[in-house]
N, C-alpha and C positions, 0 to 999 in steps of 0.2 A: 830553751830560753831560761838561763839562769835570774836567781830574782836579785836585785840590787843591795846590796851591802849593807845599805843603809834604810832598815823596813821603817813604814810609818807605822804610827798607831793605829789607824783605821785600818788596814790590812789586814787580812784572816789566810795565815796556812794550816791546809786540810794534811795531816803526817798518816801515813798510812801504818797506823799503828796494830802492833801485835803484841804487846806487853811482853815483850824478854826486853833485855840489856838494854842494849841501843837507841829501842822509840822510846822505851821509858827514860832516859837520858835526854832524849833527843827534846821532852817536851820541855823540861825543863830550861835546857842549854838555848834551843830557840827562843823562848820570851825572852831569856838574857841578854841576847845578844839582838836579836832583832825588834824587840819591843811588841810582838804582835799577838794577836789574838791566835791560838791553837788549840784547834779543834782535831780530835783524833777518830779516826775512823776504824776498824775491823772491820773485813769480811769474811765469815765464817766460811772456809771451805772443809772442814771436816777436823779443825784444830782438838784434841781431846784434853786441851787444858780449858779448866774455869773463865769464859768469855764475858762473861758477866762480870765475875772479881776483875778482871784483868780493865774492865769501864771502869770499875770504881774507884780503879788504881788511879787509873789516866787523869780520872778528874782531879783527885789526891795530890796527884804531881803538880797539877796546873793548870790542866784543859778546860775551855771552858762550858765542849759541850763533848760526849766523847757519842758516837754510836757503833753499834753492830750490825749488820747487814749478813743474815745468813741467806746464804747464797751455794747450798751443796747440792740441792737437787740441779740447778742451773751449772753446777761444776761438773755433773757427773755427766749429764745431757748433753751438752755444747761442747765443753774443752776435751774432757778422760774419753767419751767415747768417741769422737775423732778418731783420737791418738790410738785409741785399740782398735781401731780397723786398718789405723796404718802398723798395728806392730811396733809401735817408738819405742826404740830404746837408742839411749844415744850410749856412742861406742860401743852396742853388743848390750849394755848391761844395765845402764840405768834408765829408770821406765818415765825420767822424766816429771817428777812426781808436785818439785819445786817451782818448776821452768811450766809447768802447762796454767798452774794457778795465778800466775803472775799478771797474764792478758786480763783474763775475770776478774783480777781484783781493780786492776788499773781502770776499766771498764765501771764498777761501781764508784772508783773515788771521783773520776771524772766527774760522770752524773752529780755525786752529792757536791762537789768545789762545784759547780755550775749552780746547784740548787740554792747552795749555801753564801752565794758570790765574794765565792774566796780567789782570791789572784795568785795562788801557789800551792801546789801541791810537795810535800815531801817526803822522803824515803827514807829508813834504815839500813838501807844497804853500802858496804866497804868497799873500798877503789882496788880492791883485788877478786872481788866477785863477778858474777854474772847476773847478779837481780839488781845491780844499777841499771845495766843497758837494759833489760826486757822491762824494767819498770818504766825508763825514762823514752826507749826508742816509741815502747806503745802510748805514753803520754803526747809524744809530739806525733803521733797515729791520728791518734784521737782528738785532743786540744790544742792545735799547735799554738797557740797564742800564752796558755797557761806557764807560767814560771814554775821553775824544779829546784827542789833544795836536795842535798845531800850532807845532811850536818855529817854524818861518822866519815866523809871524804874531807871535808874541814877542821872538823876538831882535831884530827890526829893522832888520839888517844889508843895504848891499846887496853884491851878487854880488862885487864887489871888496873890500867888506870880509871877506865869506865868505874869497875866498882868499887875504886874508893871514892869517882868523884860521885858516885849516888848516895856513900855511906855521908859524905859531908853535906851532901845537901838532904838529905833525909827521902832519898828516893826509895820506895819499896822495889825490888828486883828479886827475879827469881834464880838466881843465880849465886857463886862464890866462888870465891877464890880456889876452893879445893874441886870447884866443879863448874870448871868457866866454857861448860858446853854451850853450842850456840845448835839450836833445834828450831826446825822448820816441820810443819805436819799439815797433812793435808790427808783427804779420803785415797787418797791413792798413793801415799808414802810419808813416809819420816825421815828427815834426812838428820844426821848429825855431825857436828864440828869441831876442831878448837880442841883444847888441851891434850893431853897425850897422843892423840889421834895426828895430830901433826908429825910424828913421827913414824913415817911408813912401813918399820922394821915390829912396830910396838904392835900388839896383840889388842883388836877392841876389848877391853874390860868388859865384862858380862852387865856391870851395872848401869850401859847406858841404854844396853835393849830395854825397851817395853812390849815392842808389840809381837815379836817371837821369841821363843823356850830357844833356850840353849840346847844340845845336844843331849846333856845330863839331867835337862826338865822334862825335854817332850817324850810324849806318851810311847808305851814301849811297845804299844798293836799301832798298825798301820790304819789308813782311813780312807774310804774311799769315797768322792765329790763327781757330781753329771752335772756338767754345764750343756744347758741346753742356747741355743743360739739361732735369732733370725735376720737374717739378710748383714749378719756380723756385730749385730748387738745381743749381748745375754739377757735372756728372757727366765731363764728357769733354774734354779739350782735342786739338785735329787729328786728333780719331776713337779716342784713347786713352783707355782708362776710368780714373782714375783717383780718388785720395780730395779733395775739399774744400781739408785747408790743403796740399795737392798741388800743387792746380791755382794756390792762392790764389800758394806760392814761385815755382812756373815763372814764373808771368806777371809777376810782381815783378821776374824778371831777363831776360824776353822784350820786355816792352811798356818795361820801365827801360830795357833798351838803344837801345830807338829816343825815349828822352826823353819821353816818354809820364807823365804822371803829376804833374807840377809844379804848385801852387796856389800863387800866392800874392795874397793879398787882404785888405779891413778887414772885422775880423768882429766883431761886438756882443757882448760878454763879457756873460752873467748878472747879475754884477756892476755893470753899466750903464755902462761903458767899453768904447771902440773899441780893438781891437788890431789888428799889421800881424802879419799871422800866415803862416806860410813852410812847406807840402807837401810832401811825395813819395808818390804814393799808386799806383804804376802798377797794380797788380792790381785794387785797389777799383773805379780811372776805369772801368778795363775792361770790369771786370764787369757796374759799373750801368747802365754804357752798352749793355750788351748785352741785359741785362736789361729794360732798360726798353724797348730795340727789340720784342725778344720778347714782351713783354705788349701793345704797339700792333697786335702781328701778332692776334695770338692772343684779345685781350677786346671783349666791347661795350663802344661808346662811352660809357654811363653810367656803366659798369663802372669804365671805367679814368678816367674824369675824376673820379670821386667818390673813387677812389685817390688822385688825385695831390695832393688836398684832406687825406686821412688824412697821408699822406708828410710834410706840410712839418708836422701836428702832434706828428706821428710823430719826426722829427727833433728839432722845439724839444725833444721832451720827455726823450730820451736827452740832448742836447745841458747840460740842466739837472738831471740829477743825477736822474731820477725814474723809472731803470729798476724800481726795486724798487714801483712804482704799481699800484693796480689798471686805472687809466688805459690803463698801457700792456699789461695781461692783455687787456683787451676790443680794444686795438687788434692784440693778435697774434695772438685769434679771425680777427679779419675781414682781414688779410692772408694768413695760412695758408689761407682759404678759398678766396681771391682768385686764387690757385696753383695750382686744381685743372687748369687747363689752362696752363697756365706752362710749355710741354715744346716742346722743337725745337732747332734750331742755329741761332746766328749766327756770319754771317764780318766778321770786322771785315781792314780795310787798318792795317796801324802805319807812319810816317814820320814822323820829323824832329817829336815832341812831339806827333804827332796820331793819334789814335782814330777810323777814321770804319768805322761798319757797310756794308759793300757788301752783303750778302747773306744771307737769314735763309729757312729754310721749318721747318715743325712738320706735325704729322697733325693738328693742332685748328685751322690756320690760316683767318681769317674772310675771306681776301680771295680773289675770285672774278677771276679774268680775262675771262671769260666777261660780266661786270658794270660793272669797268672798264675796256675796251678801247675804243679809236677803230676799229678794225680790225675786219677782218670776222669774225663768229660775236658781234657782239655781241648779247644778250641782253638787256640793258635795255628797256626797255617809255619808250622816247622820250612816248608822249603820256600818260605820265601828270604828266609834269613840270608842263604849266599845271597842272591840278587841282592840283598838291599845292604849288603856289606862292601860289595862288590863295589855299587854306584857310593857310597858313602866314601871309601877310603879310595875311590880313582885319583882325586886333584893328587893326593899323596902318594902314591905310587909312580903320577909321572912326572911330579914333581921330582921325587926320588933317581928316577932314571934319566931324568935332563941331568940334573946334578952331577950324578954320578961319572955321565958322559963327556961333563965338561970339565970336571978334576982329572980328565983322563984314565978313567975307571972304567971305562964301557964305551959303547957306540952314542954318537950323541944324536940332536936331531930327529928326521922324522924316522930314520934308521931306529935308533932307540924306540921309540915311542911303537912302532908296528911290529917289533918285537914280541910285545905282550901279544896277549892272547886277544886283541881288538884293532881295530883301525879308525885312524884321525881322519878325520874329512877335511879337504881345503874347500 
């Protein structure tokens, strides 16, 4: 429900503000043009810029109330650990970092536009993004009566005209012309945008990392990290028990330091546009990657293959704006199931951008030494192999000899078939 063109004065929009570019533009440009009261909101999911400053910004611009709402233990609990029992990574690669905080926030602005009896809620997101629809599908989830604005889908403007219309109106922004990145953060990722990076050939410049060492910073010994894990949530990092978005920080500045975490790739926007999209995810990599060791320890093979089928719809569907689905309720039954034996350690190796699992044991582990070994004490039953080669590749063998029979290659029929070394029953 878009809101009417023409705001009154008594009307209050709630901007889901983050103080970059856009909402800070955004509060301005809205009282201009629609005359109304704007109130700006943040929810803290793990942002590591100044949240505070970034209030007193808001109010500076024009707000007339701004709040914070931290909300990152609620982030780590409910949205990130989901998505790490499912494995999310959409296309293989990105952990989702953007797309999972979106629901949670939408979820808080709701609440405070209801508390606040505000009649519209608005967004900073671009009509070539994916966090208009996860912002605006989950608003009409949640408030279908509530109006949606999208000033950066009206204004028109691009990022360079944003900053000179802030430099004319005296807007503080954190941004310029020489570095018109657009950066999204959360405890489970950093995504970055915009300037050079738009061109898919160009190299990221070293200076838009923050939270992992380049190749030629990180440390020149290796590291090694024990995730400990129950029922497919991390409980313990190096044998230390500690909380969730705990483990999620250490490992952000552990696995960061050894360059660990870096994505950068073309990724299929919702929208049906390619974008060159730029990571920093070191805790998430880590985690899934541990995670997902741990469950090949730990499931039958149907088990976990018929998972890794749910995973990739599992992703599209967070990816697309439809956390608030019943789609994905039925898909959070049968992951949460899937966990019941999700429990043990992994030791992962960290150097120089890489993640590699050396080492994993659990109490439910399905793997027998005793089964796989070349070595003595093995336990395999050797002569069962022909029989069960035998019965596995029959369909294909007389599938093979019908074929062949009927290219005029051989005898065809039952002739063919009693050929072999068995006989068909009629």
């Amino acid at each position: 429900m878009e809101v009417s063109a023409q705001g009154k004065q008594n009307e209050k929009i709630l901007l889901a503000y983050s103080g970059g570019l856009d909402t800070s533009v955004a509060i301005h440009w809205l009282k201009e043009k629609y005359g109304c009261e704007v109130i700006a909101v943040t929810v803290d999911v793990g942002q590591s810029d100044d949240l505070k400053d970034a209030m007193r910004r808001a109010k500076t611009i024009g707000a007339s109330r701004a709040w914070m709402i931290d909300a990152k233990k609620e982030f780590a609990d409910n949205f990130v650990l989901p998505a790490l029992k499912a494995n999310a990574l959409y296309e293989g690669n990105y952990p989702l970092s953007t797309a999972i905080a979106r629901p949670l926030m939408v979820e808080k602005l709701v609440e405070m536009a209801k508390r606040l009896d505000c009649t519209t809620i608005a967004h900073g997101c671009t009509a070539k993004g994916n966090d208009q629809v996860r912002f605006e599908v989950s608003i009409m989830a949640l408030a279908p009566d509530m109006g949606i604005l999208a000033p950066v889908r009206e204004w028109k403007m691009t990022r360079e005209d944003e900053i000179n219309y802030a430099k004319e109106h005296d807007i503080p922004i954190p941004v310029s012309v020489e570095k018109p990145y657009s950066i999204d953060e959360s405890i489970w990722g950093r995504a970055i945008e915009c300037g050079v990076l738009e061109d898919p050939w160009t190299e990221p410049p070293e200076d838009i990392f923050e939270w992992t060492n380049g190749t030629d910073t990180s440390p020149q010994e290796h590291e090694y990290v024990e995730i400990g894990f129950f029922q497919g949530k991390p409980i313990s990092l190096n044998g230390v028990q500690m909380g969730f978005l705990d483990i999620i920080a250490k490992l952000n500045d552990i696995a960061g330091n050894h360059g660990v975490g870096r994505i950068d790739h073309i990724e299929n926007r919702l929208v049906g546009i390619k974008s060159r999209e730029v990571y920093e995810a070191p805790a998430a990599i880590v985690l899934i990657k541990a995670h997902q060791d741990l469950e090949s320890l730990v499931m039958a093979k149907d088990l976990l293959h018929y998972k890794k089928v749910i995973e990739q719809h599992y992703s599209d569907l967070i990816y697309n704006g439809l956390w608030f689905s019943p789609l994905k309720d039925a898909m959070d039954a049968f992951v949460e199931k899937s966990q019941e034996m999700v429990t043990g350690t992994i030791k992962l190796k960290l150097f120089k951008g890489s993640a590699v699992v050396v080492g994993r044991e659990s109490p439910y582990s399905l793997y027998s030494t005793a089964l796989s070994t070349y070595a003595k004490g093995d336990e395999f039953d050797h002569s069962s192999a022909k029989g069960f080669i035998y019965v596995w590749g029959l369909p294909l063998k007389v599938g093979s000899m019908v074929k062949a029979g009927a290219n005029g290659n051989g005898t065809t029929g039952e002739a063919a078939v009693s050929e072999g070394s068995y006989t068909v029953c009629k």
